[in-house]
C-alpha positions as CSV (number, residue, x, y, z in Angstrom):
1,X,0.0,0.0,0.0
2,X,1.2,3.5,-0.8
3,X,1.1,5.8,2.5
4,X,0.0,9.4,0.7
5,X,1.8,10.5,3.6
6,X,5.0,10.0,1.7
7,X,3.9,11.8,-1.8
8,X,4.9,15.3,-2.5
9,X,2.3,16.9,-4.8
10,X,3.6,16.6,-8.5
11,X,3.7,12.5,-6.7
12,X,0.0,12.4,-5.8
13,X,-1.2,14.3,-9.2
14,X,0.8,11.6,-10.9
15,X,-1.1,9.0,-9.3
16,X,-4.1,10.0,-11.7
17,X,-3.0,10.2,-15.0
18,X,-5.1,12.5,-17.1
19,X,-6.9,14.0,-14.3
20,X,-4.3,15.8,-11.9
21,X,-6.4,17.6,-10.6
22,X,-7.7,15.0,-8.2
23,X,-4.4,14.6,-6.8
24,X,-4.4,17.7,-6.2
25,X,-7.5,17.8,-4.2
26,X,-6.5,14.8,-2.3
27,X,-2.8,16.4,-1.5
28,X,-4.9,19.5,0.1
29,X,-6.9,16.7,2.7
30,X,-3.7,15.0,3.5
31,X,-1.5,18.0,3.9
32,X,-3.7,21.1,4.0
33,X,-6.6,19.7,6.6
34,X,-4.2,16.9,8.0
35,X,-7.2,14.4,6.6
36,X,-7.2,10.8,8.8
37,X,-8.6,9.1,6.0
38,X,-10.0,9.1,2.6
39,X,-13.4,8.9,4.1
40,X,-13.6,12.7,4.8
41,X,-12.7,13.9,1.4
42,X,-16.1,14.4,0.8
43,X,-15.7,16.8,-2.2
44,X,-14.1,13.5,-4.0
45,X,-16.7,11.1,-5.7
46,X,-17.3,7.6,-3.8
47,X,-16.0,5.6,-6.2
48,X,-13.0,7.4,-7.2
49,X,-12.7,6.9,-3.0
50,X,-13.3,3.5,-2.8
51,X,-10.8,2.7,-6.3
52,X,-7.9,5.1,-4.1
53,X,-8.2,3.1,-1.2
54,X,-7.5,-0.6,-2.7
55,X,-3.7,1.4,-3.4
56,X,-3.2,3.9,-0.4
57,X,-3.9,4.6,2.7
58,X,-3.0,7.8,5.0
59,X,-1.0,5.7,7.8
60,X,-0.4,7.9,10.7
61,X,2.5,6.6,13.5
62,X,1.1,5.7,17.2
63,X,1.6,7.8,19.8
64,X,3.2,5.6,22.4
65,X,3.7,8.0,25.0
66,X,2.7,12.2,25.9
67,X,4.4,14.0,28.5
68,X,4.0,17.2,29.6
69,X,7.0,19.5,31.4
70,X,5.5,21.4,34.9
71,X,6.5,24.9,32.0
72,X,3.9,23.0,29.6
73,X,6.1,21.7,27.1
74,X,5.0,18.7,25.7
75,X,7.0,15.4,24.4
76,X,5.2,13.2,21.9
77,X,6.5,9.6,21.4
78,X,5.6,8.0,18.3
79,X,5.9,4.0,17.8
80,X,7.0,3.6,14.2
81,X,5.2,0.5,12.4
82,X,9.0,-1.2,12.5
83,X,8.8,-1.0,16.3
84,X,11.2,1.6,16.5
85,X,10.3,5.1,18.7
86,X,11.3,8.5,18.0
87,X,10.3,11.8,20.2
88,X,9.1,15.1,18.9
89,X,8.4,18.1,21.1
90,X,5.7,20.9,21.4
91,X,7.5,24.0,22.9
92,X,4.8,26.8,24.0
93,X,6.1,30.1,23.3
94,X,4.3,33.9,24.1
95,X,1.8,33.7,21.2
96,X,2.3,30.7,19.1
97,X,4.2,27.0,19.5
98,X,6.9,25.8,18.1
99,X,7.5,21.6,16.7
100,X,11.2,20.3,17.5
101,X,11.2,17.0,15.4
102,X,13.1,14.2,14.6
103,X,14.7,13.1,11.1
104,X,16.6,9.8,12.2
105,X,15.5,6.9,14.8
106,X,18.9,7.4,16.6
107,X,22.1,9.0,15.2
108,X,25.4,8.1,13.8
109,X,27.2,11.6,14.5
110,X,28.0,10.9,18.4
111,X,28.4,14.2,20.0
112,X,29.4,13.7,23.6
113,X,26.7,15.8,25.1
114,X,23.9,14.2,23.3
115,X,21.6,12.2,24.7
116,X,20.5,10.6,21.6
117,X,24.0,9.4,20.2
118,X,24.1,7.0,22.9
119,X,21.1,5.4,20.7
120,X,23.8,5.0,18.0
121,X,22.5,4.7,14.5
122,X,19.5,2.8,13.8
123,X,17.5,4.1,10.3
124,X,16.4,7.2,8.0
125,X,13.1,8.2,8.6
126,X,10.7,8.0,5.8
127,X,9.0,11.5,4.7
128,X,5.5,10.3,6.7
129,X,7.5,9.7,9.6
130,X,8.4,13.2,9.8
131,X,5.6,15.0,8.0
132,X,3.6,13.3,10.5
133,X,5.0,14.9,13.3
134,X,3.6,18.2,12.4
135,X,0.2,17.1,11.0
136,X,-0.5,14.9,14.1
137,X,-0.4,18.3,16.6
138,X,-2.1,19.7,13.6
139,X,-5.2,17.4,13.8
140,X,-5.5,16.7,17.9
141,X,-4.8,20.3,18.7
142,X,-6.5,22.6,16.8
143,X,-6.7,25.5,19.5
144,X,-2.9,26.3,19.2
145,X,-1.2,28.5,17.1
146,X,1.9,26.1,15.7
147,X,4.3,28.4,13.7
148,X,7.6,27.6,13.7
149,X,9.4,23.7,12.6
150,X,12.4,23.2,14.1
151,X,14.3,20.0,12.7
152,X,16.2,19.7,15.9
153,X,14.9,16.6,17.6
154,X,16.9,12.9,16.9
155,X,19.0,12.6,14.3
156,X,21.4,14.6,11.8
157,X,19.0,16.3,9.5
158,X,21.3,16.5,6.2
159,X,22.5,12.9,6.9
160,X,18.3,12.2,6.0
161,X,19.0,14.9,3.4
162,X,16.2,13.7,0.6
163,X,13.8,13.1,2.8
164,X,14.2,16.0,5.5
165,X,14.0,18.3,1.7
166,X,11.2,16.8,0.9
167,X,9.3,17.4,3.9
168,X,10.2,20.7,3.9
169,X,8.6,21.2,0.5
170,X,5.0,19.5,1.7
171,X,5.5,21.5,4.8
172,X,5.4,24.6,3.2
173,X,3.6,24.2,0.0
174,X,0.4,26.6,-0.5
175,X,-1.8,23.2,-0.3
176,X,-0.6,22.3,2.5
177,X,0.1,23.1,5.8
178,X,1.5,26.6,4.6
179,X,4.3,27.1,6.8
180,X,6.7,30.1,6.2
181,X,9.9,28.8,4.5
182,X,11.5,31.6,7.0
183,X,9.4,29.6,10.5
184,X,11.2,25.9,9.1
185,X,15.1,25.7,10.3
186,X,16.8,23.0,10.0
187,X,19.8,22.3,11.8
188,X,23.5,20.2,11.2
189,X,26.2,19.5,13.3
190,X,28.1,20.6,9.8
191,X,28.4,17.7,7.4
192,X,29.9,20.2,4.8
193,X,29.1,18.5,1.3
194,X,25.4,18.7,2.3
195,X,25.7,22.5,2.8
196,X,27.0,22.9,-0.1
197,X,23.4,21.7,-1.5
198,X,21.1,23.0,0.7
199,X,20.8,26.3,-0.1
200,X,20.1,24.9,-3.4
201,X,17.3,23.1,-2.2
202,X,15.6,24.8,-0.2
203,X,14.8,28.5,1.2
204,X,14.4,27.0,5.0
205,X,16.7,28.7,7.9
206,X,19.8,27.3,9.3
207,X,21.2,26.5,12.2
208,X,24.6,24.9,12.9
209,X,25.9,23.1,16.3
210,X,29.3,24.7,16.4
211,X,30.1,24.4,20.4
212,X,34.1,25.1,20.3
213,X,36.0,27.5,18.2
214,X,39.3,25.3,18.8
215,X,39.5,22.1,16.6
216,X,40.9,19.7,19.0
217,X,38.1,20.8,21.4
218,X,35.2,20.8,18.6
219,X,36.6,17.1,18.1
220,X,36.3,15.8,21.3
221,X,33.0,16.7,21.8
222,X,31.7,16.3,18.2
223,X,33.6,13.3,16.4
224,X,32.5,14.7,12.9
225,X,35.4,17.1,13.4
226,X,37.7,14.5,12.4
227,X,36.1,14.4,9.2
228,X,35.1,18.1,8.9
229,X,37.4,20.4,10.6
230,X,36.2,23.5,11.7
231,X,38.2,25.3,9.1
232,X,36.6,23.8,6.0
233,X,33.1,24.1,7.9
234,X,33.1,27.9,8.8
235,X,34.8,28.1,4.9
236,X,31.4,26.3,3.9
237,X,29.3,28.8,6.1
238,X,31.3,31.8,4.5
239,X,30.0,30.6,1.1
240,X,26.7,29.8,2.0
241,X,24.2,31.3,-0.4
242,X,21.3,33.1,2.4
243,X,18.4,34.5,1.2
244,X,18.1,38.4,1.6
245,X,18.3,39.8,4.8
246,X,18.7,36.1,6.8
247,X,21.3,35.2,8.8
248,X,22.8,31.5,9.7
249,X,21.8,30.8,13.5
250,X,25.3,29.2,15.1
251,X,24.2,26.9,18.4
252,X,27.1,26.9,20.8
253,X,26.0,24.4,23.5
254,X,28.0,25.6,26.8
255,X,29.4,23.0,28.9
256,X,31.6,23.6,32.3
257,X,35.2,23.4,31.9
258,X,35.0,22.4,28.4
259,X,34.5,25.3,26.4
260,X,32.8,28.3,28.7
261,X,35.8,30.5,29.7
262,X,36.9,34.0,28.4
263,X,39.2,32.7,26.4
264,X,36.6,30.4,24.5
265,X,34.4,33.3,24.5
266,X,37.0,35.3,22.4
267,X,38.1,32.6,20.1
268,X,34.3,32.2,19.5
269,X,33.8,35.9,18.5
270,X,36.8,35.6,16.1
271,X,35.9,32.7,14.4
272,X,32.5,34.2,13.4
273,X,34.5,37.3,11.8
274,X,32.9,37.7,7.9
275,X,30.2,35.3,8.8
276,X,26.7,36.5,8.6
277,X,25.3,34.7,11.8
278,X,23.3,35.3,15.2
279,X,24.3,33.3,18.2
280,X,22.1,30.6,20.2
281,X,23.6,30.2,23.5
282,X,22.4,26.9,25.0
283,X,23.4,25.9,28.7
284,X,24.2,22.1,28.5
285,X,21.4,20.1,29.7
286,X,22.1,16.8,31.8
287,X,20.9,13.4,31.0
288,X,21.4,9.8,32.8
289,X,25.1,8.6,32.7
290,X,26.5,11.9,30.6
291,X,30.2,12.6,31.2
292,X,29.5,16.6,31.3
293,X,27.9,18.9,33.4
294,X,26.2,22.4,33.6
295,X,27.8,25.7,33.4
296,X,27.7,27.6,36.3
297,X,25.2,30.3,35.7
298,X,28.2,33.3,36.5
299,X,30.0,31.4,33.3
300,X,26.5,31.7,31.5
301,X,26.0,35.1,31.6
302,X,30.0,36.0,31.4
303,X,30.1,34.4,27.6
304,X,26.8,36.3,26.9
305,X,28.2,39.8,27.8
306,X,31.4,39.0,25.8
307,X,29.1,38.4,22.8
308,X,26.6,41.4,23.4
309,X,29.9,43.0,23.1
310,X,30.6,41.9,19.6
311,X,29.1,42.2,16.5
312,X,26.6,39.4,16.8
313,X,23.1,39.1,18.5
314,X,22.9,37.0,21.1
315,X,20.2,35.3,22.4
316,X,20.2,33.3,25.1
317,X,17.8,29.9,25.0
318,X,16.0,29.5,28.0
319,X,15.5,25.8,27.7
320,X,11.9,23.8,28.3
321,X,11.0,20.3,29.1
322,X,14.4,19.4,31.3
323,X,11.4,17.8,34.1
324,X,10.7,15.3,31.3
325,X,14.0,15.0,29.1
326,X,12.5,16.9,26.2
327,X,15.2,19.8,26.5
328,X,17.9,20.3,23.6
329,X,20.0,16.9,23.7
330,X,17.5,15.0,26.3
331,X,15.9,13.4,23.4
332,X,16.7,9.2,23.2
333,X,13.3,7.5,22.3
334,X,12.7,6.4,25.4
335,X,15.0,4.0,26.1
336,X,18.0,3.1,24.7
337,X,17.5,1.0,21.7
338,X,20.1,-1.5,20.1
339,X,21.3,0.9,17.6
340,X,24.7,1.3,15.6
341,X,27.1,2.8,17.7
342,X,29.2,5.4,16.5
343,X,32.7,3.1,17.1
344,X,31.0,0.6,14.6
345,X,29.7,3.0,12.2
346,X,32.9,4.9,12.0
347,X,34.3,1.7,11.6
348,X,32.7,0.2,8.6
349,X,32.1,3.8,7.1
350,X,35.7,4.0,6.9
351,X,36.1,1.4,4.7
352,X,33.6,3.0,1.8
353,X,35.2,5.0,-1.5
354,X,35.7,8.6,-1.9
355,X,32.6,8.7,-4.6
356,X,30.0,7.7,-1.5
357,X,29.7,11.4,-1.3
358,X,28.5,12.2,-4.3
359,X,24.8,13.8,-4.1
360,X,22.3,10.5,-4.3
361,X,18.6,10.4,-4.5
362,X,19.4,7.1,-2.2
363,X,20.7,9.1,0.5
364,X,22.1,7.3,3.5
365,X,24.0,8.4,6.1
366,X,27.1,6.1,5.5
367,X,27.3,7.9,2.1
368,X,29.4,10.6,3.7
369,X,32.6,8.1,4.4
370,X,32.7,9.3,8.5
371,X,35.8,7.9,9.9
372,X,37.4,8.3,13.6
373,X,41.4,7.7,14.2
């Protein structure tokens, strides 16, 4: 069965041959009114109903768990029809709410202050998976205000590079759920070759996990150094092709006695020199069993005054959801599944050609040839 969760428009019009146009009214139930089933397209004839259904279906993930933070931030865990769980978040804001969601059950990338890389890699998610993470709070809640998609949650984004694109396309299509390209960001821990696409591909923001301006720092906390150092990454940044008036949001997750003293603060600053960025401070947030720990707050608000002093905005995230492990890096599915840890994955990735990283429609995330020494 074909899950119309998966199609893209041009996809679903193609479905019907000589009369488009029905795709086109079918995309606008699935994606544009977040339809359950075929059964409430009732501007579509029975039959042509009844003839769709023997080939598709609209096949939504179950939601195996909600939890919601004491500052009302809610997690969502979906059990995918392999078994597998990913989490997504709701984050209330002044006026609106924001989606964090997931692109990957796991990840390969192992950053040290991640929850979720202790998860290892397990698989892509398909476009439904993550479509559906937005139409689901779409449909049950109906009251709030959901503006911004922030592909944040499990997973390295450009590593599920097809997919995540594709998403973003139904996501904000005019039939569909409309969102602003400017409200979708999408953020990488810098997998370079892929950023050398994505402006291509799409108009959605981005943000990128820097978290060190010193290379042997940046390394030991994000492995993917090894492979990208932070000179051919901020190169790939300077050459980024932004939209008018946008700017590249640049994460720097603060951690105590790793990379939060004055001297960080100011190699920080000059690293960003030429680059048209604003700054996401993010105190680290602890999870069961992690090696790190919080900043002390003095160290916080230190950095942040060093940066207020520079030629960058600064802003400061005051994190949600840490009561229930839905904060920035808390994510993990739940429980830890068997996944591909990142000592095997470097290990067998290490072993593929240098053409693995040319562009594919087949992406996968051993394409990009990862290796540790």
């Amino acid at each position: 069965m074909i899950n119309l969760l998966d199609l893209d428009k041009e996809q679903m019009k193609a479905l019907f041959g000589d009369r488009p146009y029905r795709g086109g009214q079918i995309f606008r139930w699935v994606f544009g009114r977040a339809a359950g089933g075929l059964g409430e397209m009732t501007d579509i004839p029975k039959r042509l109903r009844e003839d769709v259904a023997k080939i598709c279906t609209i096949s939504y993930p179950e939601v195996a768990d909600s939890q919601e933070s004491s500052d009302g931030t809610q997690k969502i865990a979906y059990r995918l029809s392999d078994g597998r769980i990913i989490e997504s978040v709701l984050i209330p804001e002044k006026d609106h709410w924001s989606i964090c969601v997931s692109s990957q059950v796991g990840c390969a990338m192992g950053c040290r202050f991640c929850f979720t890389a202790t998860m290892g890699f397990i698989r892509n998610l398909e476009v439904s998976e993550i479509v559906s993470q937005v139409l689901h709070p779409l449909r049950t809640y109906p009251e709030r205000s959901f503006r911004n998609i922030v592909f944040m949650g499990m997973g390295e984004p450009l590593l599920n590079y097809d997919n995540v694109i594709k998403a973003v396309r139904i996501l904000t299509d005019v039939d569909g759920p409309q969102f602003s390209k400017r409200r979708i960001t999408v953020s990488t821990c810098g997998i370079v070759p892929r950023l050398k696409l994505l402006s291509q591909d799409t108009e959605a923001a981005l943000a990128v996990s820097l978290n060190a301006a010193d290379n042997a720092v940046r390394q030991r906390i994000m492995p993917i150094t090894r492979k990208y150092p932070l000179t051919d990454l901020m190169e790939a940044l300077r050459a980024y092709q932004l939209p008018n008036r946008r700017r590249i949001t640049i994460e720097y997750v603060l951690i105590r006695g790793v990379n939060d003293s004055p001297k960080d603060v100011r190699e920080f600053i000059r690293i960003l020199h030429g680059l048209k960025a604003k700054v996401n401070l993010i105190p680290f947030n602890p999870w069961p069993g992690c090696e790190f720990q919080a900043p002390d707050q003095r160290a916080v608000l230190a950095f942040e005054e060093h940066l207020k002093n520079s030629p960058y905005t600064v802003m400061l995230r005051k994190e949600k959801g840490t009561d229930i492990l839905a904060a920035c890096g808390q994510l993990a599915g739940g429980v830890i599944h068997d996944g591909q840890g990142i000592d095997r994955f470097f290990a067998e990735s290490a072993k593929l050609s240098g053409k693995a990283e040319e562009h594919s429609s087949h992406t996968d995330p051993h394409i990009l040839g990862v290796h540790r020494r």
